[in-house]
VOGU-3710 file (C-alpha; in Angstrom, 3 decimals, decimal comma):
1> xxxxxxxxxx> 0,000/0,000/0,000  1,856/3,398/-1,536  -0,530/6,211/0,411  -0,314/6,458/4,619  -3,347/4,952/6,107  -4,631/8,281/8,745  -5,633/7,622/11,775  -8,214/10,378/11,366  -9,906/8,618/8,341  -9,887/5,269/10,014
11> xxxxxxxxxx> -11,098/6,082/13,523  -13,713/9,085/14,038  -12,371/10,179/17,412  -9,362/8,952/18,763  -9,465/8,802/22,194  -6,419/8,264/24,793  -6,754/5,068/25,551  -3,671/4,492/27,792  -1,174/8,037/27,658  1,912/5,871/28,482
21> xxxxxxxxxx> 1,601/2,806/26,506  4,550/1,672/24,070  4,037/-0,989/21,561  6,616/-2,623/20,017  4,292/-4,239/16,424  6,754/-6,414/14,608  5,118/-7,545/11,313  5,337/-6,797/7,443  4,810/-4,114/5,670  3,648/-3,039/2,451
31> xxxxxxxxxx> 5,018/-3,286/-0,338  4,153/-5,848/-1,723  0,525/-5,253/-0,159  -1,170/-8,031/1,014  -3,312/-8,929/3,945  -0,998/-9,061/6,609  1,091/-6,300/5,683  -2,158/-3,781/5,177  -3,303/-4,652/8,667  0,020/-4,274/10,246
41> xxxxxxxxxx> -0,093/-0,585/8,523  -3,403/-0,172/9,779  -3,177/-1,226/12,979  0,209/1,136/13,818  -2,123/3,858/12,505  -5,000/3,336/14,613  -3,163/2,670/17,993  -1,195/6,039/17,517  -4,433/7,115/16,586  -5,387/6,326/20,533
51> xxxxxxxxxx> -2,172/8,071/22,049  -0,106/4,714/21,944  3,250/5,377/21,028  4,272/2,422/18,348  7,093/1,430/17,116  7,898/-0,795/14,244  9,530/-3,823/13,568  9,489/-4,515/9,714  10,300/-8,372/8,681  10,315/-7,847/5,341
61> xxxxxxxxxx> 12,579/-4,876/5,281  14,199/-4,417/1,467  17,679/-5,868/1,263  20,758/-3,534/1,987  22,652/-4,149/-0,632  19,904/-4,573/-2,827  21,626/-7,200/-5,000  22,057/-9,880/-2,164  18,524/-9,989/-2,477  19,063/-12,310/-5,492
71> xxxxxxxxxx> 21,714/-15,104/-3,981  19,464/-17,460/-2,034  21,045/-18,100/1,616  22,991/-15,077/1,527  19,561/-12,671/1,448  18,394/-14,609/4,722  21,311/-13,717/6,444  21,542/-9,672/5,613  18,121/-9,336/6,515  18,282/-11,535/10,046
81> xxxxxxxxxx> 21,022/-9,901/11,382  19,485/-6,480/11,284  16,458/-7,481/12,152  17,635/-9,420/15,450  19,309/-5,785/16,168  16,361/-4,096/15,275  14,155/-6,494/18,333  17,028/-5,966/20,510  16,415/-2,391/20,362  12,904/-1,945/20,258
91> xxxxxxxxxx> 12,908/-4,130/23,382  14,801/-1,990/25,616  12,259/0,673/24,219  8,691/-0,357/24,493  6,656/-2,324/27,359  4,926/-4,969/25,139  5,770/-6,586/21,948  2,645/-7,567/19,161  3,867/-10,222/16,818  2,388/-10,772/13,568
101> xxxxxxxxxx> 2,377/-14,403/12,846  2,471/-16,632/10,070  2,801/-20,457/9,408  5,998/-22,021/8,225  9,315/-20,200/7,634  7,630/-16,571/8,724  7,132/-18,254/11,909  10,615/-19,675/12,588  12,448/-16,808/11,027  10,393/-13,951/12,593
111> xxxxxxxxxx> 7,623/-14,865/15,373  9,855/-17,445/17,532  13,170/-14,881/17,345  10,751/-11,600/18,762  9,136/-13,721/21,345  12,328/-15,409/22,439  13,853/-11,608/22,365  11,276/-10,134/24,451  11,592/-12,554/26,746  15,253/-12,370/27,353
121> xxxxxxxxxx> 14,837/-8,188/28,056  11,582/-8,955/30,505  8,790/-7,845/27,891  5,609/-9,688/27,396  4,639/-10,640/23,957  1,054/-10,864/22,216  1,214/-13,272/18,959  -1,296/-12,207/16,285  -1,825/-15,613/14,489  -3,164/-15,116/10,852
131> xxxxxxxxxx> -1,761/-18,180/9,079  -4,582/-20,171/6,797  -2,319/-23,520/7,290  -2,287/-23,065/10,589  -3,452/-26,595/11,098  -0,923/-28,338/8,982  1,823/-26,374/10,431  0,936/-27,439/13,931  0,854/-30,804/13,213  3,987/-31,137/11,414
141> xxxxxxxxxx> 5,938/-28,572/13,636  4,665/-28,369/16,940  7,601/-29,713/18,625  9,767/-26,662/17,196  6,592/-24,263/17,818  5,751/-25,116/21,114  8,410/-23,988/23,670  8,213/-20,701/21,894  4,554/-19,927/21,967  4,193/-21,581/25,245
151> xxxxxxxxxx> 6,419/-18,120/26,282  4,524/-15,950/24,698  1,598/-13,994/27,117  -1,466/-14,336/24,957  -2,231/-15,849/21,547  -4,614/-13,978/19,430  -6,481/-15,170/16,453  -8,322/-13,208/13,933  -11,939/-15,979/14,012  -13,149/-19,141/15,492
161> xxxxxxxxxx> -11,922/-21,112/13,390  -8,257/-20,444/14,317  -9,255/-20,791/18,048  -10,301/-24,033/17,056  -7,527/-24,882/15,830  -5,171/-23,929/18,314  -7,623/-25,456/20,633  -7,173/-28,946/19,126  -3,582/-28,709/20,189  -3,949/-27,654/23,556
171> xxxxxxxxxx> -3,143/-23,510/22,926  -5,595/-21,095/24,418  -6,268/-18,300/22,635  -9,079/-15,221/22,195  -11,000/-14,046/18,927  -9,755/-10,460/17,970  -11,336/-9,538/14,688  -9,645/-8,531/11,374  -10,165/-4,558/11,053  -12,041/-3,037/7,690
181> xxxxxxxxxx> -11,635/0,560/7,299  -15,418/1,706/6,505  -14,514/4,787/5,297  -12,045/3,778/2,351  -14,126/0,113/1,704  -17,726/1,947/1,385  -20,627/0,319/-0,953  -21,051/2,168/-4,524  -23,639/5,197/-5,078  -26,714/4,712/-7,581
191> xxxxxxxxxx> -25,680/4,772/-10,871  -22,457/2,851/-10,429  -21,439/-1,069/-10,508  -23,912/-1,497/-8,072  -26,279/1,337/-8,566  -29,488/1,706/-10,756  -27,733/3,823/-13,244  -27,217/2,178/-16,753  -24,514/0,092/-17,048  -22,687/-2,004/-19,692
201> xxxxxxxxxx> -23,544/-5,612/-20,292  -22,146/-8,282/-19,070  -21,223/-9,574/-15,448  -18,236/-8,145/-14,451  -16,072/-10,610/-11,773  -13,389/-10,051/-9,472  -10,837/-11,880/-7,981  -8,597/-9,829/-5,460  -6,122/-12,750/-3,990  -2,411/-12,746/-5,263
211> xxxxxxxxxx> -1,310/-15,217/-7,982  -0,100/-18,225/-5,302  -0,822/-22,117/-5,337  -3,310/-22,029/-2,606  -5,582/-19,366/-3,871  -6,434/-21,429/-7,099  -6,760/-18,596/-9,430  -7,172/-21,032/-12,397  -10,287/-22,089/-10,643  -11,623/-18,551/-11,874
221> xxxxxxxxxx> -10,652/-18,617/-15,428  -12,147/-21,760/-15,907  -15,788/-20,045/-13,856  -15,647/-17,031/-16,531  -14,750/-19,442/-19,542  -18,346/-21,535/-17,844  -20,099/-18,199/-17,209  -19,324/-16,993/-20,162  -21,159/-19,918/-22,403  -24,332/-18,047/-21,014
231> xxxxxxxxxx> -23,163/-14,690/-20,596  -21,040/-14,152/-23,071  -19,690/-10,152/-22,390  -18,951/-11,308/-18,757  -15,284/-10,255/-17,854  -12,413/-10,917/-14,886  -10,087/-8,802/-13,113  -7,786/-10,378/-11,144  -6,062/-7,725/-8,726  -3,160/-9,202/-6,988
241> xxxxxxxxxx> 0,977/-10,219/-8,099  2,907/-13,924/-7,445  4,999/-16,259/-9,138  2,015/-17,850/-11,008  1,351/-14,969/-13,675  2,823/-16,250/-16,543  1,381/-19,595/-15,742  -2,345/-17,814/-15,452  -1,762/-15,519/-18,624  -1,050/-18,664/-20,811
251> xxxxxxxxxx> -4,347/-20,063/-19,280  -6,297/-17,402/-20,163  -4,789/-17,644/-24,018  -5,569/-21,289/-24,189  -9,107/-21,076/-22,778  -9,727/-18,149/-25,151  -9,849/-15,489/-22,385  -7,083/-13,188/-23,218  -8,700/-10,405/-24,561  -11,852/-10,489/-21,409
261> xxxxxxxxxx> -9,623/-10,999/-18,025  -7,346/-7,945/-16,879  -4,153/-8,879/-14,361  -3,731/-6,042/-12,913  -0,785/-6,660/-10,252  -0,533/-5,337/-7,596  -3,129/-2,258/-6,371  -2,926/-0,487/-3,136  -5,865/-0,361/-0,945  -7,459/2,811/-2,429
271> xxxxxxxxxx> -7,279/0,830/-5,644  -8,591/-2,028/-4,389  -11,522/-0,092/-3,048  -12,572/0,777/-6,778  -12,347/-2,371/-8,255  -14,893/-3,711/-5,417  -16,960/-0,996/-6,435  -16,793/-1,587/-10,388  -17,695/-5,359/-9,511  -20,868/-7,093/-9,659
281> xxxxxxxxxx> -19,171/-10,706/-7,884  -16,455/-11,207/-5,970  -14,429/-14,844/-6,611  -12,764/-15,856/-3,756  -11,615/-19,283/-5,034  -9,162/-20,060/-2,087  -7,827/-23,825/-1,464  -6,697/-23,172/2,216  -8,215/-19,863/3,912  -8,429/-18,241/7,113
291> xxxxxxxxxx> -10,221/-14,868/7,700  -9,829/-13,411/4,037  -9,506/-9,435/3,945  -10,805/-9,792/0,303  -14,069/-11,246/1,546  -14,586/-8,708/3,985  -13,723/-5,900/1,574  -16,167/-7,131/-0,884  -18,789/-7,023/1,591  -18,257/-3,511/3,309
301> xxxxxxxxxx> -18,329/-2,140/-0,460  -21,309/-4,113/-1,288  -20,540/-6,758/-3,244  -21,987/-10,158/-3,183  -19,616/-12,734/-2,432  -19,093/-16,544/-4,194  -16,222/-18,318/-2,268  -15,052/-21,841/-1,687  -16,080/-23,603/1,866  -12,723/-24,244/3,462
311> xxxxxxxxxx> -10,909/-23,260/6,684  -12,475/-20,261/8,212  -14,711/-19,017/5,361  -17,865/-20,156/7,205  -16,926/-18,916/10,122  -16,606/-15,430/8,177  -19,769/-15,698/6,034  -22,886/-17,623/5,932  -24,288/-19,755/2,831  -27,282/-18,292/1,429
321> xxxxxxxxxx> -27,251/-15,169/3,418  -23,936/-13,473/3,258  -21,992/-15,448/1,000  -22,858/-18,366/-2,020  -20,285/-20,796/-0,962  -19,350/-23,709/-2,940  -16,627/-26,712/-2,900  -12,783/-26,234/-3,919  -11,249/-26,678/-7,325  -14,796/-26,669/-8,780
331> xxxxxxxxxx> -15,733/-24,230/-11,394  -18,759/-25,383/-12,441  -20,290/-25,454/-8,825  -18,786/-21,434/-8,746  -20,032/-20,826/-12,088  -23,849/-22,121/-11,256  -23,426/-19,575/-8,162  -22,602/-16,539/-10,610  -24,929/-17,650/-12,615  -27,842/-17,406/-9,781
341> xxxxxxxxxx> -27,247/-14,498/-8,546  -27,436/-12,459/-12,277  -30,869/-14,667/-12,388  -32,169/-13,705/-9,285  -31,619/-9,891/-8,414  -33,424/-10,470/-4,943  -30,867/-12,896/-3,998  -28,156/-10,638/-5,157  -29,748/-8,402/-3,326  -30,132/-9,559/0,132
351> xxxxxxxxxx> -27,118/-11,109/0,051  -25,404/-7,457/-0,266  -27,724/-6,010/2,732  -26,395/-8,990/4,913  -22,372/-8,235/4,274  -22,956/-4,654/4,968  -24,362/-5,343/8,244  -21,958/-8,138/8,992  -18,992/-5,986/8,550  -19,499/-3,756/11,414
361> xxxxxxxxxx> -18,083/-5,989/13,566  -14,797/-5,443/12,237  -14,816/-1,555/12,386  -11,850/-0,436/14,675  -14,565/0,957/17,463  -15,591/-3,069/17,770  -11,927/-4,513/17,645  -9,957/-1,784/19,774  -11,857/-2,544/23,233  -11,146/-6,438/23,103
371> xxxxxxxxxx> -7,424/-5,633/21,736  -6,507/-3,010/24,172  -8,458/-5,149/26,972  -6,178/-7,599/26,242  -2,841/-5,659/26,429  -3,906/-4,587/29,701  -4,477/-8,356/30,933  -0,817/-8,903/29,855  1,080/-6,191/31,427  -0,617/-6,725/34,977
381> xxxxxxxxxx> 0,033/-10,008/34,739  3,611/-9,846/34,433  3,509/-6,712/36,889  2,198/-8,934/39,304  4,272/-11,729/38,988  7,677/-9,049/39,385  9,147/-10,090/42,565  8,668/-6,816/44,917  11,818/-5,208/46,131  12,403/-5,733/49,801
391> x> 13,761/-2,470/51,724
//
């Protein structure tokens, strides 16, 4: 994301929420944008917003010299060594460390080091787990992942279904919501995509998830090439950048798609926020999900949503009343649902009225009580379990 998220546009009144509080967030940030690395942005914003004095540690900090960027093994090594400096310092700095976490490598490489950190310079640390294949990792890692996020002082999670999940492997943890910012992701006025105005012909689809295995973007191709049999000036965008492009591009060739389905690469959030609004459907065709940002996006700008049924999608959305949800790496189950909602307006419809109202529970007035309530928790714990000084 290019432009500086405000706190003024994303809260209406900041308030001072605790005057002395220092927060050390370590996460990503854009660019690339992507989910994690907008909220991370977002969330500095907002909590300065509230008179919290943040400061942040960036995991994904461009490589210095650029060109060891390029030599696998060596670009691990100049970006962990200042970044091990970087949570040395902030330590010594702040009273409380938020980690954004991932599965895999961004785990190992990034969470583990900042909570073992922190807890060498007498910090407490809140993880902020996001990772879709959160599940898998567990299982296959736990024995590495354990003694480190059995030091950490609470584990958040983004929905239920990641609670679950931790759950099933003995980790407590407590349901902080994703944030949307309502002002920038706003539904479309009358006359536009999803206005009463005229408009062109055609259903016009979005997917807004970046070109990876797991987000099966070829499932979509193969939906418009379906759609398109029956509605045959429908057309894709696909907003987002990865290493399957070229692999996508040649799809859309052979299926006869080339001229109807725009990659756009990467977009900012103020971009993104048009293209929700120049939608009719949003494609979320996802093989292994958690609490997609895309989903929620669509909703808060009014767009009806088709996604596939895994991980924590139902948890986010509902069949049939905020969401047409259908199996994986099936496009003619995702085409029928396209297909419904252009034949039946009322559906389309209700479907929009129910996201809108289902978003507000991720507005920063709902989220910041049960995250600041929870930074609270951890600092009098651990100032209650500091031995007292004897005179």
């Amino acid at each position: 994301m290019n432009d500086a998220v405000s706190a003024a546009t994303l809260s209406p009144a900041p308030v001072q929420a605790h005057p002395a509080l220092r927060v050390g967030l370590v996460g990503p940030l854009p660019p690339p944008s992507g989910g994690m690395a907008n909220q991370t942005l977002q969330l500095a914003a907002l909590l300065r917003g509230e008179g919290v004095d943040v400061e942040t540690v960036q995991v994904n900090a461009p490589y210095r010299p650029a060109w060891a960027g390029r030599i696998k093994g060596l670009r691990a090594v100049v970006r962990m060594v200042p970044y091990l400096a970087s949570l040395w310092r902030t330590a010594g700095r702040v009273q409380l460390f938020h980690v954004m976490a991932n599965s895999g490598w961004s785990w190992h490489l990034f969470a583990a080091p900042a909570i073992w950190i922190a807890r060498l310079r007498g910090k407490p640390v809140v993880i902020n787990y996001r990772g879709g294949e959160a599940e898998t990792f567990l299982q296959r890692a736990q024995n590495w992942v354990r003694p480190s996020l059995a030091r950490a002082d609470a584990v958040i999670v983004p929905s239920g279904f990641l609670e679950h999940v931790f759950g099933k492997f003995g980790f407590a943890t407590q349901v902080v919501p994703n944030i949307v910012n309502l002002e920038r992701f706003t539904a479309a006025r009358a006359g536009g995509a999803q206005g009463k105005g005229v408009r062109p012909p055609g259903m016009r689809l979005l997917v807004a998830r970046n070109l990876e295995d797991i987000y099966d973007n070829a499932t979509a191709l193969r939906t418009l090439a379906l759609v398109r049999a029956q509605d045959p000036a429908a057309t894709l965008v696909i907003a987002g950048s990865g290493p399957l492009r070229a692999a996508l591009e040649a799809q859309a060739v052979e299926l006869g798609l080339a001229d109807v389905v725009t990659f756009t690469g990467r977009v900012d959030n103020a971009g993104m926020a048009d293209l929700y609004r120049n939608a009719d459907i949003m494609l979320n065709c996802s093989l292994v999900d958690n609490t997609p940002n895309s989903v929620l996006e669509s909703m808060a700008c009014g767009v009806p949503v088709v996604s596939t049924d895994v991980g924590g999608v139902p948890y986010l959305v509902e069949h049939g009343r905020t969401a047409l949800l259908v199996p994986p790496g099936a496009p003619r189950a995702m085409a029928d649902a396209v297909l419904r909602l252009a034949a039946e307006p009322a559906l389309a419809a209700a479907l929009r009225e129910a996201g809108l109202t289902q978003v507000q529970q991720y507005t920063w007035a709902s989220v910041r009580p049960r995250l600041l309530a929870v930074y609270r928790s951890v600092l009098a714990a651990r100032a209650t379990a500091r031995p007292v000084s004897q005179p």
